[in-house]
C-alpha positions in Angstrom: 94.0 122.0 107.9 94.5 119.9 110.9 97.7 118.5 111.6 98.7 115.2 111.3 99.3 112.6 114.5 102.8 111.0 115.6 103.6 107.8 113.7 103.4 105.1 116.2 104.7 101.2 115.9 102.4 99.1 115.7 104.5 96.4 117.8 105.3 98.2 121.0 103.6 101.7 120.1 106.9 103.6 120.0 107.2 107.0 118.7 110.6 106.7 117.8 110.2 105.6 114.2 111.9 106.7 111.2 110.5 106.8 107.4 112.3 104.7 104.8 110.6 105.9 102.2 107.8 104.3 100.1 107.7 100.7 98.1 106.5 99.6 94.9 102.4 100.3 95.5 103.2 103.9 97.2 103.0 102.8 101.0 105.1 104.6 103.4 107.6 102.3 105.2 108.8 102.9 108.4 111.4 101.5 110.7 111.3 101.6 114.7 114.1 102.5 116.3 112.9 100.6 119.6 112.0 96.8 119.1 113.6 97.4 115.5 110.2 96.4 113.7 109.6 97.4 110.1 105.9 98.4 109.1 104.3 99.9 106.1 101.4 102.3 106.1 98.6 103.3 103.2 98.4 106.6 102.5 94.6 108.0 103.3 92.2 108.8 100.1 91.8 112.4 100.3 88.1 113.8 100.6 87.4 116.5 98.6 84.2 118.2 99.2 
C-alpha cells in the first residue's frame, strides 16, 4: 500500500489544512488555516484488480 500525499489548498497551496469532516454527497471538506479558504475533495474510486 502506498501512502497517501499531504492535503494541499487549492488557493495558496498550504499544507496547513484541517478536515471538517464530509457533507451530504460524502466529500471531504477541509478548511485552511492560511488564507482561511474552505474546499471540498471527492474521494477516489478504489481499483480493485
Amino acid at each position: 500500500m502506498g501512502k497517501k500525499g499531504a492535503t494541499r489548498c487549492p488557493g495558496c497551496n498550504s499544507t496547513h489544512v484541517e478536515y471538517q469532516g464530509q457533507d451530504e454527497a460524502g466529500n471531504q471538506k477541509w478548511h485552511c488555516r492560511e488564507c482561511d479558504h474552505r474546499f471540498t475533495y471527492r474521494p477516489a474510486d478504489v481499483k480493485k484488480g
